[in-house]
C-alpha positions as CSV (number, residue, x, y, z in Angstrom):
1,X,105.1,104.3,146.6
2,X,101.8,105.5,145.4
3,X,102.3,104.4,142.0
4,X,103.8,101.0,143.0
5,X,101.3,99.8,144.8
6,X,98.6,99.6,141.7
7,X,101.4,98.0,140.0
8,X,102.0,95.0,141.9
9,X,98.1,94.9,142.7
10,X,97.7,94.6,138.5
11,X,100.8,92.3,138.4
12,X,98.9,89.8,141.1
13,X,95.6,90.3,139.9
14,X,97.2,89.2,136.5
15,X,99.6,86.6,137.4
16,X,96.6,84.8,140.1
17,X,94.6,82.9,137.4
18,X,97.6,81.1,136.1
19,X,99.2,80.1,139.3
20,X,95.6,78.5,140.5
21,X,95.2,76.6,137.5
22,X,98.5,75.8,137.8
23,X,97.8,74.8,141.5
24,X,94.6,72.4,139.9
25,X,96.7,70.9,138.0
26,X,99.2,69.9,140.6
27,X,96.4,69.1,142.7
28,X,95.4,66.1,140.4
29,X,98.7,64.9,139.8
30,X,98.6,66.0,135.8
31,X,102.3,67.7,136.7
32,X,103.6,64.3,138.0
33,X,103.8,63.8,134.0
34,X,103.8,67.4,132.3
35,X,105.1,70.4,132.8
36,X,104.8,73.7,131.7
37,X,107.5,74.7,129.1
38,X,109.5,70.9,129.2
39,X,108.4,67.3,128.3
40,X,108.1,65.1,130.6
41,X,106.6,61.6,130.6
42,X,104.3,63.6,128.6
43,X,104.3,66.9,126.3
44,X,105.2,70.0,127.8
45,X,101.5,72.5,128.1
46,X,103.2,74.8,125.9
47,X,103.2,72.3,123.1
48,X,100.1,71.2,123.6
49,X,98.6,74.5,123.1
50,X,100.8,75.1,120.0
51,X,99.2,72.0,118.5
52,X,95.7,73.0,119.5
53,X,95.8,76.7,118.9
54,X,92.8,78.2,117.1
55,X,91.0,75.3,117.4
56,X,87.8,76.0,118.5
57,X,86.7,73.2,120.0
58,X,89.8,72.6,121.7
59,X,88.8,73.5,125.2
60,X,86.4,70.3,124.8
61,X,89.1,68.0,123.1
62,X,91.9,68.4,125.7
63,X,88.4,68.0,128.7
64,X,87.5,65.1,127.5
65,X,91.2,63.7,127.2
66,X,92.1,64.7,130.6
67,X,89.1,62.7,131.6
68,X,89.6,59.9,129.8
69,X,93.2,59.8,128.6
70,X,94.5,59.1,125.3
71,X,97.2,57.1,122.9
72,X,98.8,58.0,119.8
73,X,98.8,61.3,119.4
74,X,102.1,62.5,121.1
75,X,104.3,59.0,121.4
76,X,103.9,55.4,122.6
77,X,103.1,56.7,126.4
78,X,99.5,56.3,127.0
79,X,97.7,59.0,129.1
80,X,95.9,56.9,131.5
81,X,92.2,58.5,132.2
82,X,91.7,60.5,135.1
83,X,88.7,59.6,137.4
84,X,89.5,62.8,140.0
85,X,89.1,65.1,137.6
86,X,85.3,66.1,137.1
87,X,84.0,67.7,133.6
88,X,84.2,71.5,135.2
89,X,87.9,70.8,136.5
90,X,88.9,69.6,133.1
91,X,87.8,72.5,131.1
92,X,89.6,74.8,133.4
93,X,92.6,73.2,133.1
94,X,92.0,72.6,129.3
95,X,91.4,76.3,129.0
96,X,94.3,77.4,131.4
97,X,97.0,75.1,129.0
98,X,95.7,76.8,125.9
99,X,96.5,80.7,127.2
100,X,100.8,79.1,128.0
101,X,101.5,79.4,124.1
């Protein structure tokens, strides 16, 4: 017992970040139309980050097109601009998509 319990302490303390971003995100309806690891109305998080990856200002791309929306890039579907999402909120979940490669 004394060696699980700093195991599933790490395995919370690890998994925590990801499930309350993930929690943001369904907060401001962005999983309505995305998912994590399937497409939706829109592209799945995972592919997003794949097509972003090692870009380094791509925490501030995906921000300001979370705030704004966007056409073009992924299909006909326009991403309509989200007012309820404030600068700080966007970069969180801009950062938390690019660490679901």
């Amino acid at each position: 017992m004394k060696r699980t319990l700093p195991l599933l302490l790490l395995a919370f303390a690890t998994a925590t970040p990801a499930f309350a971003d993930q929690a943001l995100a369904t907060s401001k309806n962005c999983m309505a139309c995305h998912a994590v690891d399937k497409k939706l109305v829109g592209p799945s998080y995972k592919d997003v980050a794949a097509k972003y990856a090692g870009q380094k200002d791509a925490v501030d791309k995906l921000a300001a097109k979370i705030m704004k929306g966007g056409s073009g890039v992924w299909g006909p579907v326009p991403m309509p601009a989200n007012a309820q999402v404030n600068e700080v909120d966007a970069k969180k979940l801009a950062a938390w998509i690019l660490t679901l490669q």
